[in-house]
C-alpha positions in Angstrom: -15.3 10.8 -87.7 -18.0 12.9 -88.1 -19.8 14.0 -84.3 -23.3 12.2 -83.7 -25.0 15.9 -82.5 -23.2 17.5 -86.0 -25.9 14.7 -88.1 -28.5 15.4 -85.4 -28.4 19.1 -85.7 -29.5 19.2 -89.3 -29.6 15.9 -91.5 -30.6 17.6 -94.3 -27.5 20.2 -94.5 -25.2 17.1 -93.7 -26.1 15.3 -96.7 -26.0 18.7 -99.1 -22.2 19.2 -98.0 -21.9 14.8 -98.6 -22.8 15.2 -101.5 -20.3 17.6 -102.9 -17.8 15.3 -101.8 -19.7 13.3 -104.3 -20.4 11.0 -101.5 -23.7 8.9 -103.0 -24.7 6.6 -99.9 -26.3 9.8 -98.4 -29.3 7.1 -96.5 -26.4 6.6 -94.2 -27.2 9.5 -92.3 -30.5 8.5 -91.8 -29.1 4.6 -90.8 -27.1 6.5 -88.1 -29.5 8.3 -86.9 -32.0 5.2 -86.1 -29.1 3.4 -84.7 -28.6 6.3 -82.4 -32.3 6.4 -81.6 -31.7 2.4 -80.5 -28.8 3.1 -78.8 -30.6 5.9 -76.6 -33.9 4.0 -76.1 -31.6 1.0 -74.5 -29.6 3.1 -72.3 -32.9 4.7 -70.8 -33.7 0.9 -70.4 -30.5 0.0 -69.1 -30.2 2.8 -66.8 -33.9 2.9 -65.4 -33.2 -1.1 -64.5 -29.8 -0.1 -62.7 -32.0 2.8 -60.8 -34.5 0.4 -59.7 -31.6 -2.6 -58.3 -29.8 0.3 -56.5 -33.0 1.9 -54.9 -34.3 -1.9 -53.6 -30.5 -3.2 -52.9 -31.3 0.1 -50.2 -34.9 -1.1 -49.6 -32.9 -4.3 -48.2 -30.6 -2.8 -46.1 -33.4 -1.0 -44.5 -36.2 -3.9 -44.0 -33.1 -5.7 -42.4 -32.1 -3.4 -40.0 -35.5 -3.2 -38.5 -35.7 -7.3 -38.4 -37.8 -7.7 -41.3 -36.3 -10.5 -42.9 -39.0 -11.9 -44.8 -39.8 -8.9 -46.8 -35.8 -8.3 -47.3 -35.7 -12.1 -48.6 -38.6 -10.8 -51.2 -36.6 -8.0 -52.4 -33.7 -9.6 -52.8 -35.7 -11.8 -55.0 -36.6 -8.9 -57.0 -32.8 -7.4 -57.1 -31.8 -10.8 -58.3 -34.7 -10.8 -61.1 -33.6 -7.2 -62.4 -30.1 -8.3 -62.3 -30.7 -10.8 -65.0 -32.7 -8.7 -66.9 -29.8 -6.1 -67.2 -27.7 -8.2 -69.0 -29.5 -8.9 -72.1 -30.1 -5.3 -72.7 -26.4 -5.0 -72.0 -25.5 -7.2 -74.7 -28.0 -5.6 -77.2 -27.0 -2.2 -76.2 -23.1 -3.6 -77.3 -24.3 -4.8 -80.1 -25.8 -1.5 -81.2 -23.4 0.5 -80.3 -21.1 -1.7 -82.7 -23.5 -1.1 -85.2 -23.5 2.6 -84.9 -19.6 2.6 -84.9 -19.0 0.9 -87.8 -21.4 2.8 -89.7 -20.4 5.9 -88.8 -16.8 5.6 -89.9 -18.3 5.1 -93.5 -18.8 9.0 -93.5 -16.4 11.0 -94.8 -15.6 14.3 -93.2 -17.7 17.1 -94.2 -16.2 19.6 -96.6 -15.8 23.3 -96.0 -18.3 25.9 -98.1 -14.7 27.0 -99.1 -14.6 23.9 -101.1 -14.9 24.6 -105.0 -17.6 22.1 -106.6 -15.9 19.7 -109.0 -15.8 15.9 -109.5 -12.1 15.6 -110.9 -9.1 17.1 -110.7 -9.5 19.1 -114.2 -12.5 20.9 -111.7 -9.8 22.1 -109.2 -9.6 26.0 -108.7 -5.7 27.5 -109.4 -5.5 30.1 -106.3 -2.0 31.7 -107.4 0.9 31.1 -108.7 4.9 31.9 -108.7 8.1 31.5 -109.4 9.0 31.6 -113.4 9.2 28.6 -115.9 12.5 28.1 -116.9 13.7 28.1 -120.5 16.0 24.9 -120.9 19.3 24.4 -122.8 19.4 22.7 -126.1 19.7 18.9 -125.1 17.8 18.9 -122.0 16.5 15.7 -120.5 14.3 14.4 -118.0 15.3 13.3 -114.6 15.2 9.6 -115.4 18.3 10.6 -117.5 19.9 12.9 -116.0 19.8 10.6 -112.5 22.1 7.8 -115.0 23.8 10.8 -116.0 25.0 11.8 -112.5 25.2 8.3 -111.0 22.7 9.6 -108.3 19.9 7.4 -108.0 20.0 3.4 -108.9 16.2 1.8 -109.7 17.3 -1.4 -111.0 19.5 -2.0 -107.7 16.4 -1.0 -105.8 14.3 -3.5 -107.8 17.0 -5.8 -107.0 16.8 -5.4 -103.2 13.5 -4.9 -103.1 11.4 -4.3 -105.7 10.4 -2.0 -108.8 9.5 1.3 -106.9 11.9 1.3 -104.6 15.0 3.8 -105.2 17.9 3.5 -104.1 20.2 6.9 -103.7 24.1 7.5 -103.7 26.3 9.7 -103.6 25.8 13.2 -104.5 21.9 11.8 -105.0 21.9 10.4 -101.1 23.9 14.0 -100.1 20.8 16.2 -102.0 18.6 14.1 -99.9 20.4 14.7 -96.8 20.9 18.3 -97.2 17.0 19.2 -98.3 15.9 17.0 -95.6 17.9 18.5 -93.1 16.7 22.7 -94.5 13.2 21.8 -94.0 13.5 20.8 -90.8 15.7 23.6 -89.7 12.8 26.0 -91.8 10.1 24.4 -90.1 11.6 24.3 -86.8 12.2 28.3 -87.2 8.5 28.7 -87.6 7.9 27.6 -83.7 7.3 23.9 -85.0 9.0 21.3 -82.8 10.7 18.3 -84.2 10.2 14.4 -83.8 11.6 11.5 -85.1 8.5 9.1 -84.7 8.3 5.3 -85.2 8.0 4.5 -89.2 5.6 1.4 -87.8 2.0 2.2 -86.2 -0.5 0.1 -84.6 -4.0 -0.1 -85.8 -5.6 2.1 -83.5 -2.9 5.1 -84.7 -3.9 4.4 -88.3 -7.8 4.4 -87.4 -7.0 7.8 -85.4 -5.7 9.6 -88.7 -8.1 8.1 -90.8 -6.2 5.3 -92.7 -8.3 2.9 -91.5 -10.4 1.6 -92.7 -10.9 3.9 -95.4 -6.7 3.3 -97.1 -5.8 0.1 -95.9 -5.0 -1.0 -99.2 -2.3 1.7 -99.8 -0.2 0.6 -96.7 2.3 -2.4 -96.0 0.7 -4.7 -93.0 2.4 -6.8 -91.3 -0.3 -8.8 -89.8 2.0 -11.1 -87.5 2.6 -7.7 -85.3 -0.5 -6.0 -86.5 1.7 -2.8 -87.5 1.7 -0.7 -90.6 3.8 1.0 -92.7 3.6 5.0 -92.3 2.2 6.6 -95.7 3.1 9.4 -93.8 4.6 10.8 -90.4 1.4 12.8 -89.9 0.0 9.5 -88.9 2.1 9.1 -86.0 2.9 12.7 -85.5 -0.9 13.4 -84.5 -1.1 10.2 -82.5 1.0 11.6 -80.1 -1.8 13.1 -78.5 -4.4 10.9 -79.0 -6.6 10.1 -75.9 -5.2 13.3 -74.3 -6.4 16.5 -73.0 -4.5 19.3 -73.7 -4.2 22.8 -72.3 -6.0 25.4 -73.6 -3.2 27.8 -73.1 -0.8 25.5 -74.5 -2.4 26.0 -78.0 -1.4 25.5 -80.6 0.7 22.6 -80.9 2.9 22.9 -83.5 4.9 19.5 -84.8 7.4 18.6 -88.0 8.8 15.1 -88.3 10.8 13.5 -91.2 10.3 10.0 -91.8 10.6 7.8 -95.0 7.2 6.8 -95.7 6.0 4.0 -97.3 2.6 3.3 -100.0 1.7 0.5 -101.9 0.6 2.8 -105.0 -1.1 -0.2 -106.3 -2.5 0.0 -110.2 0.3 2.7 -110.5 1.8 2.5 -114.0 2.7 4.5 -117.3 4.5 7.7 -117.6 3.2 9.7 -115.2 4.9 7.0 -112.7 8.4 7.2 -114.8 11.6 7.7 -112.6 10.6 9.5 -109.1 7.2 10.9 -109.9 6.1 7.8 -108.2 7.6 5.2 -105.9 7.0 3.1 -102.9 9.3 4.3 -100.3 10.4 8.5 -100.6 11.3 10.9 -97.6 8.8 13.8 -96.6 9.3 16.4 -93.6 5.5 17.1 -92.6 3.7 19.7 -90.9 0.8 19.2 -88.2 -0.8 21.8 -85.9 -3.4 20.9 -83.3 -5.3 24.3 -82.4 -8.6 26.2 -81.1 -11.5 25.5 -83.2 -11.8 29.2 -84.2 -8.8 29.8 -85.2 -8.3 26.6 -87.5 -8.9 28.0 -91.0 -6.7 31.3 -90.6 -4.3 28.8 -89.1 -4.6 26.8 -92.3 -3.8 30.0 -94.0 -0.9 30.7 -92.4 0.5 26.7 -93.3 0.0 27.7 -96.9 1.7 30.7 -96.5 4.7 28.7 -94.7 4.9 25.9 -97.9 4.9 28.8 -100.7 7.4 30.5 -98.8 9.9 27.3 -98.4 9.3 26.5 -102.2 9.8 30.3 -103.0 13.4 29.8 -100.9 13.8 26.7 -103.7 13.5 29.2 -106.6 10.4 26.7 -108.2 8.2 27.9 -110.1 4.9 26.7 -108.5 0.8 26.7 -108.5 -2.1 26.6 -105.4 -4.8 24.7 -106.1 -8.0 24.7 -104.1 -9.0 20.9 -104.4 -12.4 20.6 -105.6 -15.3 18.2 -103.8 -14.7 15.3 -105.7 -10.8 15.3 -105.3 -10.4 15.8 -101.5 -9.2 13.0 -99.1 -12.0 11.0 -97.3 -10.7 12.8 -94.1 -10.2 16.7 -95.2 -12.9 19.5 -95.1 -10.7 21.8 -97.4 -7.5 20.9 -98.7 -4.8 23.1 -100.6 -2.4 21.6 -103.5 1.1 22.9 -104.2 2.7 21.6 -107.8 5.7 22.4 -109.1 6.5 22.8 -112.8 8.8 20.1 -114.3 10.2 22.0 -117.4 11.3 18.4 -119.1 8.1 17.0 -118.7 6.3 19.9 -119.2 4.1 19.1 -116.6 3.1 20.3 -113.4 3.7 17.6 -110.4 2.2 17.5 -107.3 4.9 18.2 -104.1 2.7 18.9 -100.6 -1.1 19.1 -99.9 -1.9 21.0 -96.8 -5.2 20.3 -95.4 -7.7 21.2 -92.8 -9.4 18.3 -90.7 -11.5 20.2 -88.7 -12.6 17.5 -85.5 -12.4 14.1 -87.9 -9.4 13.3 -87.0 -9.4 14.5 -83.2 -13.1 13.1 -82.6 -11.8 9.4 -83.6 -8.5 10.1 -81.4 -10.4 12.0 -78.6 -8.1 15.2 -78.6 -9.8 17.4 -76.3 -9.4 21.1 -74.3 -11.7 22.7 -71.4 -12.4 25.8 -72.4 -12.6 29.1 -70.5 -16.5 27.6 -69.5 -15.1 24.4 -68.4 -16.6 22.9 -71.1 -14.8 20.3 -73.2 -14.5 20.4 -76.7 -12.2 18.9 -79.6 -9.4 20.7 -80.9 -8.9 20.6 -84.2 -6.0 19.0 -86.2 -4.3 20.4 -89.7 -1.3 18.9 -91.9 0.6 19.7 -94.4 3.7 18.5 -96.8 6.7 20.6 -96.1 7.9 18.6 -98.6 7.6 15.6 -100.1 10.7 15.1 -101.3 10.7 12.7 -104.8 9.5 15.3 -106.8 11.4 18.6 -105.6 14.2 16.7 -106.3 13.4 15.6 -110.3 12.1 19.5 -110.7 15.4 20.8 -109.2 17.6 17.8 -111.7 15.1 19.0 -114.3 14.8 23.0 -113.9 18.4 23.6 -113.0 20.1 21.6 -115.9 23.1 22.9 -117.5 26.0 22.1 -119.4 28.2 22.2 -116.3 26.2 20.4 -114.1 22.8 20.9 -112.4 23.1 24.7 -110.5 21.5 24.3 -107.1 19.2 27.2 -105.3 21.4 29.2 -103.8 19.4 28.4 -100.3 21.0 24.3 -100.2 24.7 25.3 -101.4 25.5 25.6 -97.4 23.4 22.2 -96.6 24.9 20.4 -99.8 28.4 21.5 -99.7 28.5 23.1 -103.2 26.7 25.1 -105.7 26.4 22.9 -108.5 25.5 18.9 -108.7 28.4 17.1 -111.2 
């Protein structure tokens, strides 16, 4: 949630960076703004009313002890009469408030001057890429097959316990899964990020903290009995941890990983670019998330690219950065980077993590605060990435590393997985 004083500062400049985000309601800002003005004219009311009971309630005490009683009787009169004025400028002043709230969560965050200009993903910027396309063998399928092939992951069972979407891995397929699970955690963790295992359910409040609510409701499972939700991610819960907090300044950064299944609705998903695990409902991710000092967030963000390449580097992909452009950014993100992998059956390249930079959004709405060295409080900032999402690094591996004797894993997972090759 963007901060009242950021709009204050300079309208103007606030809807210029809106609207690279393509954001069209830019009148907003100036809704806000009056709402604010509202909300500070009725305080002043409120609080000049209060003033005025405390100083007679005092008046009282004074008339009484030197045996005035009649003209204590009066003023209580008068206490009584701004007492019952306070409360409907209470309830307007609620009411405002409300207002205000609710209308400033319809802003997404501002984007970073770092942000290439674009509408559509044809419009984001390729920073760099690595690793080398492989030339496949004669014969060479996509993962959908080669999954039958190897008896490693079972859709129609999944549809059959659950639904379409919803894989369901065995075998040397569930081992792959344990074994690159269980290497980005033990990469991450090396990097000075600690590990959780949080709750795959979150309350509402969790989900508004991140930014899920209200602007992705849609995309998760509720369960509106309890009032939970699904995780799309573990970064929901991850940065939750601290939400309502005030940290140390010393003890920044916080650095954080966490596996957890995750769980999106994908609704209106359909066609080939959904075939096999491209796209599903439930898939495993290890994520990222750093809380950290305001000025150090982007070089920080920097340095979480840096750690993503270098685990899909370690995975022997070949693999692209892309600097999300204005129209293709999250509703929550003020720059955002894009790893994809190359899937040499498809011929395509396929999205795997997207590390991003929140700026205070995220920590406004969940109050995640320091005192600085001035004693003056401030918001830290929060960042995430995908460190990885696992669905597609496995059909690029199946894919990539297809050969007549089986698929050859990265040399990295033979340890974690038990064996070199997957047959």
């Amino acid at each position: 949630m963007l901060q009242l004083q950021v709009l204050r500062q300079n309208p103007e400049a606030v809807k210029e960076r809106l609207a690279v985000k393509h954001f069209t309601d830019l009148s907003l800002v100036d809704t806000i703004l009056s709402l604010d003005d509202q909300r500070k004219k009725l305080q002043l009311e409120f609080d000049n009313s209060q003033a005025k009971v405390n100083s007679t309630s005092k008046e009282i005490g004074a008339l009484m002890g030197k045996g005035q009683k009649e003209e204590a009787e009066a003023k209580k009169g008068e206490v009584a009469a701004l007492k019952s004025s306070l409360q409907p400028i209470s309830d307007k002043l609620g009411e405002i408030e409300k207002q205000l709230q609710d209308e400033l969560v319809k802003l997404p965050n501002l984007p970073s001057d770092k942000v290439p200009a674009g509408k559509t993903p044809a419009d984001n910027v390729v920073v760099r890429e690595g690793g080398s396309k492989p030339t496949l063998p004669a014969g060479s399928v996509p993962h959908w097959e080669l999954i039958k092939k190897y008896d490693i992951v079972d859709f129609e069972t999944g549809a059959k316990i659950t639904g379409s979407g919803f894989p369901l891995f065995k075998g040397k397929g569930a081992k792959l899964q344990r074994a690159l699970i269980q290497y980005f955690l033990d990469f991450n963790t090396a990097a000075g990020y600690t590990e959780y295992l949080p709750p795959l359910m979150v309350n509402a409040d969790t989900a508004y903290g991140t930014g899920q609510l209200p602007d992705k409701e849609g995309q998760m499972y509720h369960m509106p009995a309890d009032g939970f939700y699904m995780i799309p991610t573990s970064e929901v819960p991850v940065t939750n941890i601290y939400r309502n907090e005030i940290v140390k300044e010393a003890d920044l950064p916080i650095k954080m990983t966490a596996y957890s299944p995750c769980f999106r609705r994908e609704a209106g998903s359909f066609g080939a670019d959904v075939r096999g695990l491209n796209r599903v409902h439930q898939f495993d991710k290890v994520e990222i998330v750093q809380l950290v000092h305001p000025a150090a967030s982007y070089e920080v963000h920097q340095d979480m690219v840096s750690h993503v390449e270098k685990l899909l580097q370690s995975l022997e992909l070949p693999y692209r950065i892309l600097a999300l452009c204005g129209g293709d950014m999250s509703f929550t993100a003020a720059l955002t980077y894009d790893f994809e992998v190359y899937s040499a059956a498809q011929e395509k390249w396929l999205e795997v993590s997207s590390v991003s930079n929140f700026e205070a959004y995220q920590t406004n709405r969940m109050k995640i605060r320091f005192k600085d060295a001035n004693g003056k409080m401030q918001l830290v900032h929060s960042l995430n990435g995908s460190s990885l999402a696992l669905p597609r690094i496995v059909a690029c591996l199946l894919e990539n590393n297809q050969t007549a004797e089986g698929i050859q894993l990265p040399a990295i997972l033979h340890s974690y997985f038990g064996a070199e090759v997957l047959n």
